[in-house]
N, C-alpha and C positions, 0 to 999 in steps of 0.2 A: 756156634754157627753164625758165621757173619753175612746177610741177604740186607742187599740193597740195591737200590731201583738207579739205575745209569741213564740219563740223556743221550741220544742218537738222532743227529740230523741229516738227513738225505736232501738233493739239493737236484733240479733240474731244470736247464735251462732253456727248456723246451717249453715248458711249462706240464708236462706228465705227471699226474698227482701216482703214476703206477713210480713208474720212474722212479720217485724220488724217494716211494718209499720201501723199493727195492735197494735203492743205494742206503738208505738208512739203516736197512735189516742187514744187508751186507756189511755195514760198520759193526753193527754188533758183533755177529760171527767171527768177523775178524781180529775182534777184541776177546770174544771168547772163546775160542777157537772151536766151534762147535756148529753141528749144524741145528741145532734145536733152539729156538728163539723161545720165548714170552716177553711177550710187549702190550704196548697199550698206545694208541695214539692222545698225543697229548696238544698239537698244535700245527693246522697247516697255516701258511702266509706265504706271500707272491706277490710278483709283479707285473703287470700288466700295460703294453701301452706305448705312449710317448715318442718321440721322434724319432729313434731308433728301435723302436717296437721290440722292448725287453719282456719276454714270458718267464721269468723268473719265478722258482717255486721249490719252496722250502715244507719241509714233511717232519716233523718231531715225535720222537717215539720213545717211551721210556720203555728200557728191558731190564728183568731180572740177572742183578750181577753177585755171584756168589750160591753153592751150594746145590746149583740147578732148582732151588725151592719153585713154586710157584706164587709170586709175591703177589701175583693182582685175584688169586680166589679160582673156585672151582665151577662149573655147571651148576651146581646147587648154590650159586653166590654165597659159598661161605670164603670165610677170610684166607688170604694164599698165606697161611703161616705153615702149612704141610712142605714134607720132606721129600716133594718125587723128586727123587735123584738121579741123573743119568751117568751111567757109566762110560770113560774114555776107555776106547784100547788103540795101542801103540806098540810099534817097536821101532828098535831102534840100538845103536851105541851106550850103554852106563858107563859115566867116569864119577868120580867123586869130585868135591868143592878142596880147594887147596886153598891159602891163606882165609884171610877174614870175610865171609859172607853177610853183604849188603843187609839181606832182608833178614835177618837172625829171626829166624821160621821155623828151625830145627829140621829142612828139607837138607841131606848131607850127599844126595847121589844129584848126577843129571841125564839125561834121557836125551840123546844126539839123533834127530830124527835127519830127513833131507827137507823138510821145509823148516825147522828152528827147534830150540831145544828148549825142555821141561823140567822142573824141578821137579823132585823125587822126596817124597817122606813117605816111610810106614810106619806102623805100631804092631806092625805083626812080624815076630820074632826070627819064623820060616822066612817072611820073606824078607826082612831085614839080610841075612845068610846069602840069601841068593840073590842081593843085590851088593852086598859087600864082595861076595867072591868076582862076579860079573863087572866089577868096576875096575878092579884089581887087573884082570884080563884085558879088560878093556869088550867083551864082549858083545853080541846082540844078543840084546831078550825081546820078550813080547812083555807086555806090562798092561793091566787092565787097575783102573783105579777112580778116585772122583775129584775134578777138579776143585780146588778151596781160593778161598780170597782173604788175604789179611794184609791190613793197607796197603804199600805199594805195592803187593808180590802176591805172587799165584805159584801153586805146586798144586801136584794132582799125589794125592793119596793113595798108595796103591798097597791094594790088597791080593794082587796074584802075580806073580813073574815066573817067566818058565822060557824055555831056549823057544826060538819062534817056529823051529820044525816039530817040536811037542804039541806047540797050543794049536798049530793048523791040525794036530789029528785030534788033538782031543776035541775042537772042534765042527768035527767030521770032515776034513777038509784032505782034502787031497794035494800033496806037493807034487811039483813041476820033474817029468822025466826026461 
């Protein structure tokens, strides 16, 4: 499991210490694609003043990148070497990886969303099957899994895939008449 701590600077030129360090938590998200941060603040600075009266204000936040662990420790301040891991769910298009793959990750599917696409790796045999036929087709699934980090590249791990009018009943969901 790879958990390390990312720098994020949010920036506003207003001089808004809210501001800025909304744009900072918004760089994370955007990096991790998630809505569940852990952060820490690590350094404000700014600028104040002078002839053209610049409010300049910069917000630095480190957040946990990799594994969803909680790197900066719990309520009881013990150490964040724990595993709360959060789960993605997705769906979307699976196609397969064709010539040489950049990140040699062993992720061999990808997940074609409408805002960008994910790499795909399991270790689970079922759903290896049903990600192999669904590529082949070129199909939509639904895909629940946990995103990873190994140097340059991210793939979400995924432990369930199922056609996406399945998983809305399996859970309790009602599709559109």
């Amino acid at each position: 499991m790879s958990i390390t701590a990312q720098s994020f600077t949010g920036v506003s030129e207003r001089g808004d210490i809210n501001e800025a360090l909304n744009n900072a938590i918004a760089l994370v998200k955007e990096h991790l694609t998630t809505d569940l941060v852990s952060w820490k603040l690590k350094e404000i600075s700014g600028t104040n003043g002078g002839f053209i009266l610049v409010t300049h204000l910069a917000v630095k936040i480190e957040a946990v990148v990799g594994s969803g662990a909680n790197l900066f420790g719990d309520a009881n301040g013990t150490s964040g070497q724990g595993a709360a891991e959060v789960p993605v769910f997705l769906s979307g298009r699976i196609s397969g990886f064709e010539g040489v793959d950049f990140c040699q990750d062993g992720a061999v599917f990808r997940l074609n969303t409408f805002a960008r696409e994910y790499r795909l790796k399991t270790g689970n045999e079922e759903v290896e099957g049903i990600l192999q036929v669904a590529s082949k087709q070129g199909s939509a699934l639904a895909i629940a899994g946990y995103k990873r980090f190994e140097s340059e590249c991210q793939y979400i791990e995924v432990y369930y895939a199922g056609p996406v009018d399945d998983t809305i009943r399996l859970l309790g969901g009602e599709l559109p008449k």
